[in-house]
GURO-423017 format. One record per residue (C-alpha): y, x, z. Coordinates in steps of 0.5 Angstrom, whole numbers, padded with zeros to 4 digits, always signed. Example, Ala and Ser with C-alpha at 12.3 -4.5 7.8 and 13.67 -1.06 7.14 Angstrom:
-0009+0025+0016
-0002+0027+0014
This chain:
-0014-0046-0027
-0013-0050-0020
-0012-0048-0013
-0017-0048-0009
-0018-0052-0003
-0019-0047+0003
-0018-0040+0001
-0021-0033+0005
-0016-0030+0010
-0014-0023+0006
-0012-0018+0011
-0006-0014+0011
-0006-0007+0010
-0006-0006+0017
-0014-0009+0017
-0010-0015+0021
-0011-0023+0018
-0005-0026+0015
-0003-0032+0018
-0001-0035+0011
+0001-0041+0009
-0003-0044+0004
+0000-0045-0003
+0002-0051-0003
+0008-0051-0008
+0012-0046-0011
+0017-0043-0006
+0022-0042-0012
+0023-0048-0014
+0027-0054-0011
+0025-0061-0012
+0030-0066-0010
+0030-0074-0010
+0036-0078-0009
+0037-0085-0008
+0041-0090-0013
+0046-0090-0007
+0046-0082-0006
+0048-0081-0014
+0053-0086-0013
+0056-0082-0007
+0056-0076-0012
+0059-0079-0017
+0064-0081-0013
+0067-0075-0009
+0065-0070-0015
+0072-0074-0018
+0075-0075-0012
+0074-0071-0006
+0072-0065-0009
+0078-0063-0012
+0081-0064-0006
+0077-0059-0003
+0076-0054-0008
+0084-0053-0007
+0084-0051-0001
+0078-0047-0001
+0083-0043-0007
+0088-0043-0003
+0085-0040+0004
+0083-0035+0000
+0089-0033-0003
+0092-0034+0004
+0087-0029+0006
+0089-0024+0001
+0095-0020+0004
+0091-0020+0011
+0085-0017+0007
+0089-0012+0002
+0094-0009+0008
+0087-0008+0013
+0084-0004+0006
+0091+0000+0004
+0088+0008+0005
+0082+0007+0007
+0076+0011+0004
+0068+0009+0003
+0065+0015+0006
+0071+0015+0014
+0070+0012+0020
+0075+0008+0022
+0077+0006+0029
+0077-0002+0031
+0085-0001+0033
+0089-0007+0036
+0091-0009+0030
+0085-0009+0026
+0082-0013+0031
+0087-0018+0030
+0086-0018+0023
+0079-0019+0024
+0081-0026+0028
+0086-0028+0024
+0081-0028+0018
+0075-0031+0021
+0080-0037+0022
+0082-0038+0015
+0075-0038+0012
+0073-0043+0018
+0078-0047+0015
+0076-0046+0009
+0069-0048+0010
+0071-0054+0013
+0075-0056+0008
+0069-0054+0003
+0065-0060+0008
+0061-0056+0013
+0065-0059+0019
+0059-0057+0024
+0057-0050+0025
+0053-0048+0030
+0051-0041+0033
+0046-0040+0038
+0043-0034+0042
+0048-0028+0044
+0049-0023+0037
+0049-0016+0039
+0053-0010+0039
+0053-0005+0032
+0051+0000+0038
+0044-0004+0040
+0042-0007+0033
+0046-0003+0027
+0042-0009+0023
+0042-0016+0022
+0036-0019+0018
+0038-0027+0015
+0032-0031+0012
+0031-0035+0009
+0036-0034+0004
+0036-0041-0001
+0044-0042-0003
+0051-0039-0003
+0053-0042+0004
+0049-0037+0006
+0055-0033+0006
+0058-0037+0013
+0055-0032+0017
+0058-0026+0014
+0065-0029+0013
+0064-0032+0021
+0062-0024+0024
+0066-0020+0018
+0060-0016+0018
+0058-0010+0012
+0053-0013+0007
+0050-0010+0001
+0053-0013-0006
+0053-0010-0013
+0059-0005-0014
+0062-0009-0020
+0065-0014-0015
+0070-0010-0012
+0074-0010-0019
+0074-0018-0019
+0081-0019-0018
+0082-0023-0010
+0075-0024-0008
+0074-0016-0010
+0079-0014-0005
+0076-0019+0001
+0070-0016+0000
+0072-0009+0001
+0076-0012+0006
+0068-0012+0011
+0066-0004+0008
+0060-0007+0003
+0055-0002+0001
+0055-0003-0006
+0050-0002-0011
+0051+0000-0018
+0047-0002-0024
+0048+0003-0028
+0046+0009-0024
+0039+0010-0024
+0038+0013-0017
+0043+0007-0015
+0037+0005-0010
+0036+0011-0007
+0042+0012-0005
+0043+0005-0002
+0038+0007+0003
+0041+0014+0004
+0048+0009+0005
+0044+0004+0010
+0041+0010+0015
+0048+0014+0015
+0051+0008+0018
+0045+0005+0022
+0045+0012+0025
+0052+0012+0027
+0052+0010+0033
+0055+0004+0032
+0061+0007+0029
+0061+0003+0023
+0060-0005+0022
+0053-0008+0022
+0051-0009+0016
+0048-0016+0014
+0042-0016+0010
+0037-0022+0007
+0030-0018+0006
+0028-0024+0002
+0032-0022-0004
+0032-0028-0008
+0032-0036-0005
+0027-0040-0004
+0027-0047-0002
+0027-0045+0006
+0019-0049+0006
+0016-0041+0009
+0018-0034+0008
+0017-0029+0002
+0015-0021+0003
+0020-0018+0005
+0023-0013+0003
+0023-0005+0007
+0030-0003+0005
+0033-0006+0012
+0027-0003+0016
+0027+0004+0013
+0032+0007+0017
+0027+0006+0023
+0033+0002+0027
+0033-0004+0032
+0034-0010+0028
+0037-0018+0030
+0034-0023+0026
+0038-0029+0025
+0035-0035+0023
+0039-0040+0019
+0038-0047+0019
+0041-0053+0015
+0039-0059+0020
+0041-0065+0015
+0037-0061+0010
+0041-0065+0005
+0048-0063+0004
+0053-0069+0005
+0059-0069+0001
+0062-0072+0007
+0060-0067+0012
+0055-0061+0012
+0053-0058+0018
+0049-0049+0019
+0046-0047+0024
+0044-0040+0024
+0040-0037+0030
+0040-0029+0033
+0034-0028+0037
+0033-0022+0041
+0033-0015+0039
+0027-0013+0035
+0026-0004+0036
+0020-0002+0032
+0014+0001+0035
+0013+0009+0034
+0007+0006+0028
+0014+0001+0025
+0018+0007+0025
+0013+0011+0020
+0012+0006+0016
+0017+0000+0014
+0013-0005+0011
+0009-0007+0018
+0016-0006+0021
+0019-0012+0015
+0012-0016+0017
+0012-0017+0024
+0020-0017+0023
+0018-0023+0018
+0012-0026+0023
+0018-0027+0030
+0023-0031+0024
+0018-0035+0022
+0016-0037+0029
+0023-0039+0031
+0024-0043+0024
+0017-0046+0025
+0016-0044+0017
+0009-0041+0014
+0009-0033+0011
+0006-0032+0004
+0005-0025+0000
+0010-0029-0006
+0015-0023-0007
+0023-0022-0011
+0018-0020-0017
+0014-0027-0017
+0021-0030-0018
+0023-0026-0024
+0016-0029-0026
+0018-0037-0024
+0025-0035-0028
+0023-0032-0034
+0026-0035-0040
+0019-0035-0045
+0017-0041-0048
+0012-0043-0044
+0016-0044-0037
+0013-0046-0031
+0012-0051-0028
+0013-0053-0020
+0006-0054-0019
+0003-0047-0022
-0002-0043-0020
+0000-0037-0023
+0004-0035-0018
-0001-0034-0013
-0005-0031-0019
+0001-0026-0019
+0001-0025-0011
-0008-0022-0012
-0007-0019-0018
-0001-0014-0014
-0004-0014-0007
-0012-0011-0012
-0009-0006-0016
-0010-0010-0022
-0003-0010-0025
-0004-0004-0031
+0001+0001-0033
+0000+0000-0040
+0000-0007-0041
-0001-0007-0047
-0006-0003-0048
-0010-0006-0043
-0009-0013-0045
-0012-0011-0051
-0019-0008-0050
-0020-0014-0044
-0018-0018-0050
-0023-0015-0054
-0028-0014-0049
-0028-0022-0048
-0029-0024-0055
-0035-0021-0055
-0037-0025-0050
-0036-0031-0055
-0034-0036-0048
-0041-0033-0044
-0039-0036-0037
-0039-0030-0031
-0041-0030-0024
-0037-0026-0018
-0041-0020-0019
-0040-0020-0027
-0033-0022-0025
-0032-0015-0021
-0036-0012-0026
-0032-0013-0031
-0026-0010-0027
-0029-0005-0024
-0027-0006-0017
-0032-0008-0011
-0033-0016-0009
-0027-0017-0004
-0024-0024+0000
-0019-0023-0005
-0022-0022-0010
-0027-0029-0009
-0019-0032-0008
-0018-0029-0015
-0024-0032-0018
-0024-0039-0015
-0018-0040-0019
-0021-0041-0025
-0028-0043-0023
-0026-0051-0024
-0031-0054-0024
-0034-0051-0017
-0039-0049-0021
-0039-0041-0018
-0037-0039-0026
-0031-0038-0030
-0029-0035-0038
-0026-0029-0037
-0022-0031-0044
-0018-0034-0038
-0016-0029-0033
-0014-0025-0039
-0009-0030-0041
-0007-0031-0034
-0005-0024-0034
-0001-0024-0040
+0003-0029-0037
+0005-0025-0031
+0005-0018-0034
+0009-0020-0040
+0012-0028-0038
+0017-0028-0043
+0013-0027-0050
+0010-0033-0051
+0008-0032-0057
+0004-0025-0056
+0001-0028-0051
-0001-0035-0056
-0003-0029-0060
-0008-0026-0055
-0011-0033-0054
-0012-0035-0060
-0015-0028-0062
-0021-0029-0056
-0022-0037-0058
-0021-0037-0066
-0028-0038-0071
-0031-0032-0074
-0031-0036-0080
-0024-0039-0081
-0020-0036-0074
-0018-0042-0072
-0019-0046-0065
-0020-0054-0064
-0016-0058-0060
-0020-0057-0053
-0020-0050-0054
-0012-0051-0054
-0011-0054-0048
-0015-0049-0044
-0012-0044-0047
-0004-0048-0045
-0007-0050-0039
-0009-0043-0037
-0001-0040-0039
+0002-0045-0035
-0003-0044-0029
-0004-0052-0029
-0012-0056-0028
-0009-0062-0032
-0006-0061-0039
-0007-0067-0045
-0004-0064-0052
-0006-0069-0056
+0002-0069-0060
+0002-0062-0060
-0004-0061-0063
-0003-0067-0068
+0004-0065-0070
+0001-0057-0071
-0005-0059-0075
-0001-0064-0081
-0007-0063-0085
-0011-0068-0080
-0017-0062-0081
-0019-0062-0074
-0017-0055-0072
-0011-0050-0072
-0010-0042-0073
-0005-0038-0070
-0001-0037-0076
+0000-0046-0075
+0002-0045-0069
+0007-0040-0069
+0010-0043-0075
+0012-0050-0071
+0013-0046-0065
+0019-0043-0069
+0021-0050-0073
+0021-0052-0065
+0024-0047-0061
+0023-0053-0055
+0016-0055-0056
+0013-0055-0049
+0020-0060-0047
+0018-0064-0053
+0011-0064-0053
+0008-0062-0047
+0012-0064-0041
+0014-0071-0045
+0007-0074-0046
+0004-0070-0038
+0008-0073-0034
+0011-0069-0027
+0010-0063-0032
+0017-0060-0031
+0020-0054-0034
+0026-0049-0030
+0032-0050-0034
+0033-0042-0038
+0039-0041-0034
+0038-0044-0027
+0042-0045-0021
+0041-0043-0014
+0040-0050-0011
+0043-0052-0004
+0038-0056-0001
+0030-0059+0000
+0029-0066-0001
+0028-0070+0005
+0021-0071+0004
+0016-0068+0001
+0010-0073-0002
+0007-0068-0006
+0008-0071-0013
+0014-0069-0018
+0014-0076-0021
+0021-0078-0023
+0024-0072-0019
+0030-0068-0021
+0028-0060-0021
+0032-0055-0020
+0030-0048-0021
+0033-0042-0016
């Protein structure tokens, strides 16, 4: 697969061009670079600054605690309580101590432009982009609602400053949690301003801040004036001596009669005006494609994966099936016979039975490598395997092996290999001459499927042993990764010697 060098503008629902960035690297992946002098700075502070630092943001929070429990004392989730005195003097006394605390944390800067709004004239702030947990300065500098998971509240101290702000709180185990949520955020988005404004990062997940993903419609279904407010971190490399947050309220938004009916067109010039200010790109990548990015497979992919964007068409055709399984077997049967025969746009509509679009084009122009206007549909079922199912490898080898395989002894060569790893991990470059050397013991030339998932077994890591060693700049994400803080300073475009980080 391979990204192609100039792609058709698709059209919005609404009939109007995006505006998109074209997709130059995966927005859920950070790609960070330091300098022999910068490391040492690291190993230096992290055993003698940062302690010191991490006490007092512990001991601020503990000094918060009293304040945040007696303000919280009688309160319910559902009642409107009145701004007092009192609690408005709690607010301030509050929002010193966590000013304190970020200080001590390393952000000795933070700076606040344009006028915010009252909870009256704009029940919603929207934050993007969304890429660290710093990303809570804002809430902890306005007091204002946020929405978090309920399980929260129950963590001893940070539970009862969260309650302090009146978050909605989202449940995991109750089925129509998201509904209700909704239903939470209109009500008090109605309220006329009697309750706090509710702070919501329409993103959904973090990104690397190099453009803005879809956002989603849960802050824009209450039909309501919204603030959007841009963060911004100028130093883009957090400095363990210093650190400095800007964050930005641009005018009030008010949707159109056409915005209040339809949410998504809201979230989308919403998500335009913030891209302006920030002066990043839009892309159609989503909260789902993250999931994609993040799944914990063997085969995870790497910062450069055209898989992605191939996740992004396949959701705005329709193609994704309700029966993933069912449907990867008939396509996978279908493509077989046509034992590696090439097809053109048309035949490529054909097979999915929908009319030639632009993106439909996109779609085919990632698998058509050799700008020959043809591709192998074993391919696209391969690619659709990975995103609808990314962390069963193994089934997906499976399918693979079933369409590529001889009739005579079902089993595939070493080129057929790397077209089918290529295409799983949504790479145009691929050598795997160890892999294929270390599976195929008996020196026989080729390897059946049974081979491979025997040594898959006996090497659980073998994509980090024997894929990512020999493609250099080929770079897995870590089965657990961490919310990274910041992007690199440059951005060359190589992932040579890089340290990637995954959100």
């Amino acid at each position: 697969m391979r990204l192609p060098s100039h792609k058709h503008c698709a059209v919005e629902g609404d009939g109007k061009k995006m505006d998109q960035a074209p997709p130059f690297r995966n927005p859920f992946v950070h790609v960070l670079k330091f300098t022999p002098l910068e490391k040492a700075k690291i190993a230096l502070m992290t055993v003698t600054l940062f302690p010191i630092r991490l006490l007092i943001a512990a001991f601020m929070m503990l000094l918060a605690w009293p304040f945040a429990f007696l303000a919280s004392v009688g309160r319910t989730e559902i009642s409107v309580e009145p701004q007092c005195l009192w609690r408005r003097l709690v607010d301030i006394i509050l929002k010193i101590i966590m000013r304190v605390m970020w200080f001590a944390g390393g952000f000795h800067w933070i700076t606040v432009k344009g006028q915010r709004a009252l909870p009256a004239e704009a029940p919603i702030l929207t934050l993007a982009p969304h890429s660290s947990y710093f990303d809570a300065i804002p809430v902890t500098m306005t007091m204002a609602s946020i929405v978090m998971k309920a399980e929260s509240k129950d963590i001893p101290l940070w539970g009862t400053l969260i309650k302090y702000i009146r978050p909605v709180f989202v449940s995991r185990s109750d089925q129509d949690s998201r509904k209700k949520t909704v239903e939470e955020i209109r009500r008090r988005a109605h309220s006329g301003g009697e309750w706090p404004q509710i702070m919501i990062f329409p993103e959904g997940t973090c990104t690397n801040r190099s453009c803005l993903i879809t956002f989603k419609p849960g802050a824009f279904i209450p039909a309501v004036p919204v603030q959007p407010v841009v963060i911004r971190y100028p130093n883009l490399l957090v400095r363990l001596f210093k650190g400095i947050f800007c964050d930005t309220f641009l005018p009030i938004y008010t949707p159109s009669e056409e915005e209040k009916k339809n949410p998504t067109l809201f979230a989308i010039n919403v998500r335009r005006v913030m891209a302006k200010a920030l002066g990043v790109p839009i892309t159609d990548y989503s909260f789902e494609d993250c999931q994609l990015a993040m799944a914990e497979g063997q085969l995870r992919l790497p910062v450069d994966t055209c898989l992605l964007e191939f996740a992004k068409l396949i959701r705005r055709l329709g193609l994704k099936p309700q029966n993933t399984e069912k449907v990867l077997q008939e396509y996978g049967n279908r493509a077989r016979k046509l034992e590696g025969q090439k097809l053109g746009l048309d035949d490529f509509a054909q097979f999915l039975d929908v009319p030639v679009s632009d993106m439909l084009r996109d779609m085919f122009a990632l698998f058509d490598e050799h700008e020959d206007n043809c591709m192998d549909i074993r391919e696209y079922v391969i690619a659709l395997s990975v995103v609808c199912r990314p962390a069963k490898t193994l089934e997906t080898m499976k399918l693979a092996f079933k369409m590529f395989e001889a009739e005579e002894d079902g089993a595939i060569t070493e080129m057929e290999l790397a077209v089918i790893l290529k295409t799983a991990l949504g790479v145009s470059h691929l050598s795997v001459s160890r892999l294929f050397t270390a599976i195929d013991s008996e020196d026989t030339g080729k390897i059946t499927f049974d081979k491979f998932r025997y040594f898959v077994e006996q090497h659980p890591d073998f994509a980090e042993e024997y894929l990512h060693t020999e493609n250099i700049g080929l770079h897995s994400s870590p089965p657990n990764g961490i919310c990274p803080d910041f992007s690199p300073k440059d951005h060359d475009g190589t992932i040579y010697g890089l340290l990637k980080k995954h959100n």
